[in-house]
C-alpha positions in Angstrom: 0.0 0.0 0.0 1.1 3.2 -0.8 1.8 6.1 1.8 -0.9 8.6 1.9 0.3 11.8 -0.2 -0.1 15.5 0.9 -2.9 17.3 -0.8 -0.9 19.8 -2.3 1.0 16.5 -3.8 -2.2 15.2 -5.4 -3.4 18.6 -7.3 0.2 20.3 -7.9 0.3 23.5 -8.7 -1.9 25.8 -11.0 -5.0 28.1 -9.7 -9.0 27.3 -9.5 -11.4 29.1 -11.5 -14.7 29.7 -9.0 -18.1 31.0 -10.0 -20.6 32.2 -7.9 -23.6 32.7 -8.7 -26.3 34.0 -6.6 -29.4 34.1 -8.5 -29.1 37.9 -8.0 -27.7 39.3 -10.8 -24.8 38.3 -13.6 -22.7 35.1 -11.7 -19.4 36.1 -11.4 -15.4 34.4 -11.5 -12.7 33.9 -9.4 -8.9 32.6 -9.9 -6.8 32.1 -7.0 -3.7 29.8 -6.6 -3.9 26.3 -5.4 -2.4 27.3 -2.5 -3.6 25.0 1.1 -4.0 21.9 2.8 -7.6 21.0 1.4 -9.8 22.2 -1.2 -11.8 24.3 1.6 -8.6 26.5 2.5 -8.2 27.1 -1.3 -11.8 28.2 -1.6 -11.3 30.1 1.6 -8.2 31.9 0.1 -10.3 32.9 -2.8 -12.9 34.7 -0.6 -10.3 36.1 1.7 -9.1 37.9 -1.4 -12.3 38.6 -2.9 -14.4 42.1 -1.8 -16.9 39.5 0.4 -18.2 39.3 4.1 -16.0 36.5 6.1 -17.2 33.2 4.6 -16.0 29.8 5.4 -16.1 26.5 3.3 -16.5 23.1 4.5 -16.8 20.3 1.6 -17.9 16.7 3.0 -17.0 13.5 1.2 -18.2 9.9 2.3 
C-alpha cells in the first residue's frame, strides 16, 4: 500500500477558477492559486481575497 500523499501533492500547482452565482444578478469568476492543505482552504483563500463578508467552506465527502 502506498503512503498517503499530501494534498498539495495530489493537485500540484496551478489556480481554481470559482463561479458564484447568486441568482441575484450576472454570476461572477474567481482565480486564486492552489495554495492549502484541502480544497476548503483554497476556496477560503479565494474569498479572503475577494471584496466579500468573512465566509467559510466546508466540503464533506463519504
Amino acid at each position: 500500500m502506498q503512503a498517503a500523499q499530501h494534498f498539495s501533492q495530489l493537485i500540484g500547482k496551478g489556480q481554481l477558477v470559482l463561479t458564484v452565482d447568486t441568482s441575484k444578478g450576472d454570476p461572477y469568476q474567481g482565480i486564486v492559486s492552489l495554495e492549502g492543505d484541502s480544497l476548503a482552504q483554497i476556496v477560503e483563500n479565494y474569498f479572503s481575497q475577494s471584496e466579500q463578508l468573512k465566509t467559510r467552506f466546508m466540503a464533506i465527502c463519504q
